[in-house]
N, CA, C and O atoms as a DFTB+ gen file, in Angstrom:
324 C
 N C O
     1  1      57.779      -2.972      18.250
     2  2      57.275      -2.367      19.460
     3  2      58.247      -2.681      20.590
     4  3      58.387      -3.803      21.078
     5  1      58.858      -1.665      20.932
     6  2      59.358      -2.075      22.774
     7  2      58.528      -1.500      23.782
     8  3      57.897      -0.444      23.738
     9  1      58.632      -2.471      24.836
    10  2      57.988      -2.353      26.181
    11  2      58.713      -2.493      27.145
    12  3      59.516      -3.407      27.332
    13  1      58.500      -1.673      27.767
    14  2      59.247      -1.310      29.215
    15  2      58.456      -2.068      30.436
    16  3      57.348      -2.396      30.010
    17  1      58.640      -2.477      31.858
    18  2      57.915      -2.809      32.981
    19  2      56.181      -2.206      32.990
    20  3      55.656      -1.557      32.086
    21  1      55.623      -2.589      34.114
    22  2      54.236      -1.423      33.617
    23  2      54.483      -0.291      34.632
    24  3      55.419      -0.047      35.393
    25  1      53.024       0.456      34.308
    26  2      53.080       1.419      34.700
    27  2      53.632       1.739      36.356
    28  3      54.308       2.650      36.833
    29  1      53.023       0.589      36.909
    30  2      53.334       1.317      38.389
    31  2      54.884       0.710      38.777
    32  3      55.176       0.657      39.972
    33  1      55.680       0.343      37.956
    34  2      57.032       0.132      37.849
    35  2      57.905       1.423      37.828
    36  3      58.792       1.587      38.666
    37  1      57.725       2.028      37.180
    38  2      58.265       2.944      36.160
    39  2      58.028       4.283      35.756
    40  3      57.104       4.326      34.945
    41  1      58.494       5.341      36.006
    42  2      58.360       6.614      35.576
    43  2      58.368       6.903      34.302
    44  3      58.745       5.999      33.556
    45  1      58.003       8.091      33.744
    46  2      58.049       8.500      32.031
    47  2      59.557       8.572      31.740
    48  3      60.336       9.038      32.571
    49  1      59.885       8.186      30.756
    50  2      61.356       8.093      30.149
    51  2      61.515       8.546      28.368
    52  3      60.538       8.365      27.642
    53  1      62.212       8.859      28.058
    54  2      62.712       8.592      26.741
    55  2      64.108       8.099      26.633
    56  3      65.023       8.351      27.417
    57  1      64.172       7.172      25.283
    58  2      65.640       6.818      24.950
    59  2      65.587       6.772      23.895
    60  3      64.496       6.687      23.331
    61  1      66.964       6.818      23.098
    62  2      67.031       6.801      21.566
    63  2      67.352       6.024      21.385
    64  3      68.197       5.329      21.950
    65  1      66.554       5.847      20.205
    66  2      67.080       3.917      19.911
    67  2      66.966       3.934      18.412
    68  3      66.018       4.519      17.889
    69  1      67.921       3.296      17.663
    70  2      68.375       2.877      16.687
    71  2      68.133       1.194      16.064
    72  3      68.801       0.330      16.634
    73  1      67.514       0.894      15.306
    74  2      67.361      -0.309      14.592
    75  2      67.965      -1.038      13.303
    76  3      67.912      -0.386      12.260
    77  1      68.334      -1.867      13.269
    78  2      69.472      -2.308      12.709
    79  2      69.364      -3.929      12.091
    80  3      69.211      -4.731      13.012
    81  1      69.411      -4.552      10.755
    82  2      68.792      -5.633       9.955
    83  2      69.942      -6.140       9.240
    84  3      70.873      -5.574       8.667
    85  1      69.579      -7.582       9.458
    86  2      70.942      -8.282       9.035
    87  2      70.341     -10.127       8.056
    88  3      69.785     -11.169       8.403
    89  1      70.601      -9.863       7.476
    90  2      69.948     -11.539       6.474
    91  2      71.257     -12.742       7.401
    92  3      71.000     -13.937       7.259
    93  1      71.878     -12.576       7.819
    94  2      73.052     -13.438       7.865
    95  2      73.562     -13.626       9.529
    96  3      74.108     -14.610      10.026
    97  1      73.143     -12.193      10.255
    98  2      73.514     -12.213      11.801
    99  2      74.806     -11.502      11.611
   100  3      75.208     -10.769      12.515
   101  1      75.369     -11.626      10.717
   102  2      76.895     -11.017      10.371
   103  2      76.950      -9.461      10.076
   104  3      77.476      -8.646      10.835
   105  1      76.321      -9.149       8.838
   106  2      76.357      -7.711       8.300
   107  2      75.151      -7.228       8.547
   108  3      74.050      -7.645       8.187
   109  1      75.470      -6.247       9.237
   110  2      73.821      -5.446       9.095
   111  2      73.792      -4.035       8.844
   112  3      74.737      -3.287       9.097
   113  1      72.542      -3.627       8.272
   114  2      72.343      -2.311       7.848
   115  2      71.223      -1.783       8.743
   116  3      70.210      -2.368       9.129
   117  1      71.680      -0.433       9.001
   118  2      70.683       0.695       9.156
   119  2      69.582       0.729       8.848
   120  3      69.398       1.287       7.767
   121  1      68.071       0.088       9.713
   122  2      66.985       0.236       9.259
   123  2      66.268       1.160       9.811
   124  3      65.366       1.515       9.052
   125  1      66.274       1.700      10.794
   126  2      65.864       3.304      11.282
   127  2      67.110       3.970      12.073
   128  3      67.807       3.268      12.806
   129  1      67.320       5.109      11.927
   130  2      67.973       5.477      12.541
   131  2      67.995       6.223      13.809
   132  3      66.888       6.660      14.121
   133  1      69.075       6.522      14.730
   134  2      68.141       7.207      16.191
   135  2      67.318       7.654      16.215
   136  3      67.196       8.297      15.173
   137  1      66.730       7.734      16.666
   138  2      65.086       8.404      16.991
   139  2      64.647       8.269      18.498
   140  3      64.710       7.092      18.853
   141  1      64.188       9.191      19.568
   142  2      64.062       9.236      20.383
   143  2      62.101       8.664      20.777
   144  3      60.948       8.853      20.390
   145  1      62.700       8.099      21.529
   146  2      60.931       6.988      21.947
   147  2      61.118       7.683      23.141
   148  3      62.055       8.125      23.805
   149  1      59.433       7.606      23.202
   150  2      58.928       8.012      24.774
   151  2      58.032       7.079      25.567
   152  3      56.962       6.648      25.138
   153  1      58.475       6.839      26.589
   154  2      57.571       5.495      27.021
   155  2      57.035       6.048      28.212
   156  3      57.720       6.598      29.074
   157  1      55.880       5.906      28.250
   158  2      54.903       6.864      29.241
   159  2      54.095       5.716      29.878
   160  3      53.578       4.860      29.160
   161  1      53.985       5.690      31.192
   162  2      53.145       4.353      32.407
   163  2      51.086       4.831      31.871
   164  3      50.167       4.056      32.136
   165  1      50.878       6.168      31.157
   166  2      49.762       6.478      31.090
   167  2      49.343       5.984      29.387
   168  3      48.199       6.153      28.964
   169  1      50.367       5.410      28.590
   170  2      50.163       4.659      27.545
   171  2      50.531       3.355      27.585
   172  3      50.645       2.906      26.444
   173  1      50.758       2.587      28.415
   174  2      51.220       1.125      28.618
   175  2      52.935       1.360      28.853
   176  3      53.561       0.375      29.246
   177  1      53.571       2.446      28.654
   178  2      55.413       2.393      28.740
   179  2      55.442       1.495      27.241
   180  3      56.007       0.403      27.313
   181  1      55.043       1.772      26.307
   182  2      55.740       0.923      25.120
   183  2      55.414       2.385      24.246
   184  3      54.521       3.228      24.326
   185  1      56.496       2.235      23.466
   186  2      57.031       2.779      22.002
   187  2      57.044       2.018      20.437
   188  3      57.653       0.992      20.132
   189  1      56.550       2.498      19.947
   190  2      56.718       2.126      18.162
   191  2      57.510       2.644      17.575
   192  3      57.524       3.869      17.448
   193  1      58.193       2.034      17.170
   194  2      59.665       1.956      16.014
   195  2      59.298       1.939      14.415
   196  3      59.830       1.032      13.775
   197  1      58.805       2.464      14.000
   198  2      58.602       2.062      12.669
   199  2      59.622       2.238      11.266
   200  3      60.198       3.305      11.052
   201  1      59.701       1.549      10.738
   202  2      60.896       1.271       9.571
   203  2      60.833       1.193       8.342
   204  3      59.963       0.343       8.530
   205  1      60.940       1.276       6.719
   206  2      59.658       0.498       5.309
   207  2      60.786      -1.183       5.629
   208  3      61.936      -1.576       5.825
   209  1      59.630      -1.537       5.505
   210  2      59.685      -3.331       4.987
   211  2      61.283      -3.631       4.571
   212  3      61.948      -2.785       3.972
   213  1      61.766      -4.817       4.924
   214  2      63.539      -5.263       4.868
   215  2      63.109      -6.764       5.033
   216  3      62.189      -7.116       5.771
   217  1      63.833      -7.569       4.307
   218  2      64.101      -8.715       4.475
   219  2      65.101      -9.163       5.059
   220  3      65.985      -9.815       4.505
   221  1      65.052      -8.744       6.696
   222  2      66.133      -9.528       7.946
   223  2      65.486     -10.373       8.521
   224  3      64.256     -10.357       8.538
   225  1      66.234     -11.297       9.118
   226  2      66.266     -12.525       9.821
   227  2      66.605     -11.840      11.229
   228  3      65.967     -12.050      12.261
   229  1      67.478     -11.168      11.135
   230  2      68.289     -10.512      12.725
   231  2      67.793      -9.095      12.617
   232  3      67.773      -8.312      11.668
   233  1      67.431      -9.005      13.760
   234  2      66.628      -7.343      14.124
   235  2      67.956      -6.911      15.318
   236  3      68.190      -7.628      16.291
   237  1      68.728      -5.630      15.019
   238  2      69.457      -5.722      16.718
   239  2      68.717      -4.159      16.897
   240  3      68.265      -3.413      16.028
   241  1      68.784      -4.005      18.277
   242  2      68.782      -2.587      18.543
   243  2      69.437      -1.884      19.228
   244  3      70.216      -2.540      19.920
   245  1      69.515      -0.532      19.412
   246  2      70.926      -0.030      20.016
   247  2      70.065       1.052      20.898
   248  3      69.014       1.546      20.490
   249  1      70.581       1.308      21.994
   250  2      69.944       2.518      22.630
   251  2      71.153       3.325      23.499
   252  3      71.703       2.789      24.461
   253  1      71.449       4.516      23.088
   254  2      72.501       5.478      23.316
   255  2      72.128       6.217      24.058
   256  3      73.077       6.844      24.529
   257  1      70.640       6.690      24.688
   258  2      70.670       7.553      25.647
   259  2      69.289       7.058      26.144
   260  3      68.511       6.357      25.497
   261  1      69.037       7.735      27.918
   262  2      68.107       7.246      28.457
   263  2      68.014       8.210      29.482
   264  3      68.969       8.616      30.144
   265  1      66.560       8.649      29.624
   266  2      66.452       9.589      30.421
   267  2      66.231       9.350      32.116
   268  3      66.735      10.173      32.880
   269  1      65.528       8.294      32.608
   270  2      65.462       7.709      33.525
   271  2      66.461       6.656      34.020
   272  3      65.999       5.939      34.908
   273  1      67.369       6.471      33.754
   274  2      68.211       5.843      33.637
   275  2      69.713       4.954      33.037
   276  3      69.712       4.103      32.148
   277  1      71.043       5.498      33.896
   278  2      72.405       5.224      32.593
   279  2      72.760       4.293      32.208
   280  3      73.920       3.893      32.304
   281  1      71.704       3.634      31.598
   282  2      71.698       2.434      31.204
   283  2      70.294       2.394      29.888
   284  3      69.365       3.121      30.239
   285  1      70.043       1.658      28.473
   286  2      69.020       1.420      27.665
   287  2      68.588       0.503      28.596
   288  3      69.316      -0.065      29.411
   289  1      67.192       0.337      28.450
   290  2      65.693      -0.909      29.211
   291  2      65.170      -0.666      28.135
   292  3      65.040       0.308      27.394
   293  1      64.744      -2.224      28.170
   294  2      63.969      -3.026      27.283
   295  2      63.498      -3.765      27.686
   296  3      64.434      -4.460      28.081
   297  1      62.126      -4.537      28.097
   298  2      61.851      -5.543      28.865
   299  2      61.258      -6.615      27.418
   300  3      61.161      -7.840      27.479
   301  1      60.994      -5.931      26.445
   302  2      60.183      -6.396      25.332
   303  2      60.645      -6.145      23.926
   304  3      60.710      -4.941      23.676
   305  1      61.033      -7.047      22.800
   306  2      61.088      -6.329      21.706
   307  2      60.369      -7.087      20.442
   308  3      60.743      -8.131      19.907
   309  1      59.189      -6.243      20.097
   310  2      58.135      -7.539      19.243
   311  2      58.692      -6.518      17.785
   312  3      58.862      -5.299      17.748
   313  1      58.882      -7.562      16.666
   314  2      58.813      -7.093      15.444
   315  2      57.123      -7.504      14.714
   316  3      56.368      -8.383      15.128
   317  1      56.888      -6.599      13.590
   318  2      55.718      -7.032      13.214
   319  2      55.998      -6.616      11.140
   320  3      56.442      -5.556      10.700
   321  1      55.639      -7.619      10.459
   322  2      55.665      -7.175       9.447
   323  2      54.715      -6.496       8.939
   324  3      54.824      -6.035       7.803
């Protein structure tokens, strides 16, 4: 799950974000690939990422585009098995 500021922070946005799993911190593989999230102040501003099951230690994420801003935000990034 990522979370953005709350609602009265923040306008509706999307960004694409990419997730990425590594056993070692060193090599990592492709565990979802871009996919565009929408983070809306009238659903809390958080997005679900969902992925099938990987045995990483290191979660990274990448975010390549952003609609509210030229820059990826992230204020939050919870993994859940």
């Amino acid at each position: 799950m990522l979370k953005l500021p709350p609602a009265s922070a923040w306008a509706t946005r999307t960004q694409t974000v990419a997730v990425s799993g590594s056993t070692d911190g060193t090599t990592f593989t492709v565990l979802k690939a871009a996919t565009t999230c929408t983070f809306d102040p009238a659903t809390g501003n958080t997005a679900t990422v969902t992925f099938p099951a990987a045995g990483a230690r290191y979660l990274w994420i990448t975010i390549t585009a952003n609609t509210g801003w030229p820059a990826g935000q992230v204020s939050e990034f919870e993994a859940y098995a």
